[in-house]
N, C-alpha and C positions, 0 to 999 in steps of 0.2 A: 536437580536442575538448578543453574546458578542464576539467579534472578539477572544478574547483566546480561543473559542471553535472552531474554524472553520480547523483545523488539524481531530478535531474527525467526522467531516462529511465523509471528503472524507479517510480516515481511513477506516469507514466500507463498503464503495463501495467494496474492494478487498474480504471481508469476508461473500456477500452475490453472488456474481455473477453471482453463480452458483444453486442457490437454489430453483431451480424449477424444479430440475432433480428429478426422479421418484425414485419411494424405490426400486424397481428392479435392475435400475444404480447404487444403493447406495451400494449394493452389493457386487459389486464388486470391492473390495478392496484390492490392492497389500500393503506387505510391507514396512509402512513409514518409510521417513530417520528418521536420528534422529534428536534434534533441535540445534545440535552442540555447540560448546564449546568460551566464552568470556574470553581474556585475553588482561585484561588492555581494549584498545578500538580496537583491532582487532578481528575478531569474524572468525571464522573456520567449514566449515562444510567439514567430510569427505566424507559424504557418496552421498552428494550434486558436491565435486569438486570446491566448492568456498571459495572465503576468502573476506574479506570486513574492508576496517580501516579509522574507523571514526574517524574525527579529534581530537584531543587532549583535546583545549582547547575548546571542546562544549560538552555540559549535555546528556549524555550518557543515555536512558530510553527502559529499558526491556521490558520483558513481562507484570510482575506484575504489574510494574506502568503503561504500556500501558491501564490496564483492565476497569481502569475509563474513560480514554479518549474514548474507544471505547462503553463505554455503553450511555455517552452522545450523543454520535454522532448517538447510534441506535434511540435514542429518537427523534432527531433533522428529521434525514433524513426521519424516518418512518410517523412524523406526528400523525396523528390517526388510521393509519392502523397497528392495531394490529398481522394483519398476516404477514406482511413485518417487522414488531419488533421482531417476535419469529423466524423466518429467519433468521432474522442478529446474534442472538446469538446462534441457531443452530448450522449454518453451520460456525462460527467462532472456534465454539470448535472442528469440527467434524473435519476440513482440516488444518488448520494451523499448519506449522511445528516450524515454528518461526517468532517472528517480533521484528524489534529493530529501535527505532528513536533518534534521535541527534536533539538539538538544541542549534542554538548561542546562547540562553541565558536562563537561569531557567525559568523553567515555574511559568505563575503567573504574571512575571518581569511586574512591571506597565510602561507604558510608550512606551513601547517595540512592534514594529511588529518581530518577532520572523520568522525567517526562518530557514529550518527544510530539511531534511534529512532522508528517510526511506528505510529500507532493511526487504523484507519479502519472504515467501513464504510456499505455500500452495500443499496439497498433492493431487493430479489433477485424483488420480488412477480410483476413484469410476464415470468420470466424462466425458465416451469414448465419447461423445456429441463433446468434447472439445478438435479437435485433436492438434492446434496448439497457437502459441499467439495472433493470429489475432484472433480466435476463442474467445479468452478470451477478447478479448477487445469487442467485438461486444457485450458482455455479458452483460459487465458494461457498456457501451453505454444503451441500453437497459433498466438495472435497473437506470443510471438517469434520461430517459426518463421519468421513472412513480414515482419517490421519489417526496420529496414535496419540496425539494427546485431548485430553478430557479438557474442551471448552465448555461452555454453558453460551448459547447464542439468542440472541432477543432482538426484534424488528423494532425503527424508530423512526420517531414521522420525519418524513423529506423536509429540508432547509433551504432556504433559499440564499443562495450567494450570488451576489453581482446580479443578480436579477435572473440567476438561474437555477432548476428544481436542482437539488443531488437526493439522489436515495440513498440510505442508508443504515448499517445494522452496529449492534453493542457485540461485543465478546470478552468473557470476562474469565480468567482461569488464575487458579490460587496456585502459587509458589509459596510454600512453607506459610506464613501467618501471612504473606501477602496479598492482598486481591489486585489483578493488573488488568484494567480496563481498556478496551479500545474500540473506537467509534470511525467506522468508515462510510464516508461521505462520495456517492459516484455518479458521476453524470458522463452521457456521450457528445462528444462534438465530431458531427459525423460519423465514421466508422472506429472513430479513435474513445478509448474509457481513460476517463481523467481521474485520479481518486484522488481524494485528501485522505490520513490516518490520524489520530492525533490518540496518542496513549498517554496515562493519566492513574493518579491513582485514589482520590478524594478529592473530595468539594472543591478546595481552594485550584489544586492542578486540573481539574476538569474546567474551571474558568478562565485559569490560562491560557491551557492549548485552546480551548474553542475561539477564544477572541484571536488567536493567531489565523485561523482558518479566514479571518473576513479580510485578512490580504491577498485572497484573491481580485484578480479583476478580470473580466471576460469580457471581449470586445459582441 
C-alpha cells in the first residue's frame, strides 16, 4: 500500500457508517442544509451555524477533487467485498452535505509525509438509529472492525471547541516503517454529524493539526 493513499481509507469510514440502515429508516428524510459557501480558505455554513478557516498556507481540496481520493479508498478498505464497495459510494452520495480537506503540502509531493486536516459533515435525518455522537462512533468502530485493513482503535476524551463537546476516537495503522495517526472529533447539530479528522504523524505534526481544529466557530 502506498502511503499517499492512506488519507482515502480512513476518508470513507465517515461515508459508510451508517449503511446498514433499512430502506424504511431511509425514508425519512428532513430538509438538508445546504453545503455552504468557500471564501478564500474560510468556509461558512449558515444553515449549519459554523464557520471553519483553514490555514493559508496549506492545499485547500474540495469536493471534486476529494471524489478520487474517496473512490480509492472504497477499493482499499472494501477488499473484495463488493457489497461494502456499493455501500461506501451509496451512502456517500446519499448524506454528505460537504467535505473539505487541507494539506501541508500538495498532493503527490514525493518525499513528503503529508499531514492533513479535514472538515465534514453528513445529513444524519434518515438515520433515527443514531441519536447522538457516541452513537456514531460505535458505528464506525464497528465498520473497522469488519473492513479489511488492520487498524488499531483507541477511545479519547471529548474536547471542547467553540464551546462545544465533540467525541471522539484515535486510529492508528502502519504503512511499511510508518505509523499514520488519526483523531476524529464529532459532534451533532441537530440531526446533522459534523466531524473534524486531523491525521498526523509525531509530536511536532500532532500539534499542528490539532491547533488547526480550534478554527472552528459554532454559532
Amino acid at each position: 500500500m502506498k502511503i499517499k493513499y492512506y488519507f482515502s481509507l480512513f476518508l470513507c469510514l465517515w461515508f459508510i457508517s451508517c449503511s446498514t440502515t433499512t430502506n424504511a429508516e431511509q425514508n425519512k428524510v428532513s430538509k438538508r442544509p445546504s453545503p455552504g459557501t468557500l471564501k478564500g480558505t474560510l468556509y461558512t455554513n449558515e444553515d449549519l451555524g459554523i464557520s471553519f478557516l483553514f490555514p493559508e498556507d496549506w492545499n485547500l481540496q474540495g469536493e471534486e477533487e476529494l471524489n478520487h481520493i474517496k473512490e480509492v479508498g472504497a477499493d482499499t478498505l472494501s477488499g473484495d467485498d463488493q457489497n461494502m464497495k456499493e455501500a461506501i459510494k451509496s451512502t456517500a452520495a446519499s448524506t454528505t452535505i460537504f467535505s473539505l480537506a487541507s494539506f501541508k503540502y500538495p498532493l503527490g509531493t514525493p518525499q513528503k509525509l503529508n499531514p492533513s486536516v479535514m472538515l465534514m459533515a453528513e445529513d444524519n435525518s434518515m438515520y433515527p438509529g443514531i441519536k447522538n455522537s457516541d452513537d456514531y462512533i460505535l458505528n464506525v468502530k464497528s465498520l473497522l472492525a469488519q473492513s479489511a485493513m488492520d487498524v488499531s482503535v483507541e477511545d479519547i476524551d471529548p474536547v471542547i471547541f467553540s464551546d462545544v463537546t465533540f467525541k471522539g476516537i484515535k486510529t492508528i495503522i502502519q504503512l511499511g516503517q510508518v505509523d499514520v495517526y488519526q483523531q476524529y472529533y464529532v459532534t451533532m447539530i441537530d440531526r446533522n454529524v459534523v466531524a473534524m479528522i486531523m491525521t498526523y504523524f509525531d509530536d511536532d505534526t500532532y500539534q499542528e493539526t490539532f491547533g488547526i481544529l480550534s478554527g472552528i466557530e459554532i454559532k
